[in-house]
N, C-alpha and C positions, 0 to 999 in steps of 0.2 A: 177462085182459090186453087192455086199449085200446090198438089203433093208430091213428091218423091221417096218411092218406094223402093228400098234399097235390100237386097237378099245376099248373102254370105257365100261360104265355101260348100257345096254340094246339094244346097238349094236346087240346082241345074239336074239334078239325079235323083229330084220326086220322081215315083211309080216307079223305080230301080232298086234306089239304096233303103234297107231295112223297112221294109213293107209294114212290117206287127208294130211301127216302132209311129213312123211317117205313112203310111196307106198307100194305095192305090194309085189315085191320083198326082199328076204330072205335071213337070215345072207349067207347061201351053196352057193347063187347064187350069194352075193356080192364078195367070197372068189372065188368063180369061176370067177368071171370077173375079178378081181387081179390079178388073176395066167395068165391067156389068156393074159391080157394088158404087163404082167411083160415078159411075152415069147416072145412078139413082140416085146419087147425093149429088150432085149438080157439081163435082170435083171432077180437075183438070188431075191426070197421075201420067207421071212416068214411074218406068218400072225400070231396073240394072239389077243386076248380077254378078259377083267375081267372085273366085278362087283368091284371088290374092288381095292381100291386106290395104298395099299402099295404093292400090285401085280403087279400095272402098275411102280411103282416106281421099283421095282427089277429088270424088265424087260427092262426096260429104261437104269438102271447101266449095267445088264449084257451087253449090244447092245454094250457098248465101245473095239473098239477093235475088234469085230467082225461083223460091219455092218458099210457101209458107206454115209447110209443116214436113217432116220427115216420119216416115214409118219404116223403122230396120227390122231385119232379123240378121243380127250378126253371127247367127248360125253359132258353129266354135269358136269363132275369135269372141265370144260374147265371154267366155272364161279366161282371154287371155290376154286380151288386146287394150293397155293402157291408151293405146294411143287411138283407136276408137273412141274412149273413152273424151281423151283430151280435145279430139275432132268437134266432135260434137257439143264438147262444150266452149269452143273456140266459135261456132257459126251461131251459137245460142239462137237454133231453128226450134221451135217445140217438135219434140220426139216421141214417139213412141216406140217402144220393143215387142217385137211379137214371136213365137215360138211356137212352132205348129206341137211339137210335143209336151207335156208336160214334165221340165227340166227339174222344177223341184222334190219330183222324187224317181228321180233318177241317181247316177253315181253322184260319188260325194263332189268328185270335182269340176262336176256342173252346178254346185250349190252357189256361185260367185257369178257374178252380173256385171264387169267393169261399165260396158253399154247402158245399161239399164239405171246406173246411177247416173246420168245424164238426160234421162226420159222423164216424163212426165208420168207415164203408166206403163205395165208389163202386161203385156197378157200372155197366158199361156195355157198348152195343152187345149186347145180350142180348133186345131186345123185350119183349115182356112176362113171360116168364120171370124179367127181371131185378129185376121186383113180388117176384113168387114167393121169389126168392133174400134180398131185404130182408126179404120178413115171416119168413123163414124163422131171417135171422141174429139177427133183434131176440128172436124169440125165444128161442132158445138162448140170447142175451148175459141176457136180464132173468130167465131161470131157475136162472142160476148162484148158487150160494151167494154172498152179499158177506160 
């Protein structure tokens, strides 16, 4: 079972950007709890990264076909990005959204999820656990009988 696990704009500036917000811990060390979590569950994972939108868009196309679940954090394009939105619902991959911080109470206009209306579940406010909880649901969901 292939996942790919796809992280947004400043994902790459865990342990940097707003510490009280996002923690300690660092993009290496979230990528290293992905790969531990993924080897426990008997899942194959790539991990990517970008700043830029149409990067995550490509990314997202190429995944058809060769991965059989997706876990985003679309970071801030998760409030703004139709065309996330439309990506993912174009590779009709099951998805999940995950958000290290807890968006929903946060400002107001983080309250909007374009991504997330194309996922199967949202987690959030979970930290990296919240990795752990997505590779864990794709799994169960892709081993069910259809």
């Amino acid at each position: 079972m292939r996942i790919l696990v796809i992280n947004g704009p400043n994902i790459n500036m865990l342990g940097i950007r707003e510490r009280q917000i996002y923690g300690q811990q660092t993009y290496a060390e979230l990528l290293t709890f992905i790969q531990t979590c993924a080897a426990e569950l008997q899942l194959e994972v790539d991990c990517y990264q970008s700043n830029h939108e149409g990067a995550l868009l490509d990314r997202i196309q190429e995944a058809l076909g060769k991965y059989d679940g997706i876990v985003i954090n679309p970071a801030a394009y998760t409030h703004t990005s139709i065309a996330i939105l439309d990506t993912l619902k174009a590779v009709d991959i099951p998805a999940v959204e995950v958000h290290l911080s807890a968006v929903g109470q946060r400002e107001q206009f983080r309250q909007v999820s374009y991504a997330g209306m194309a996922c199967r579940k949202s987690i959030t406010g979970k930290g990296f656990q919240g990795y752990q909880e997505a590779l864990q649901f794709l799994k169960e969901l892709l081993i069910k009988p259809k």
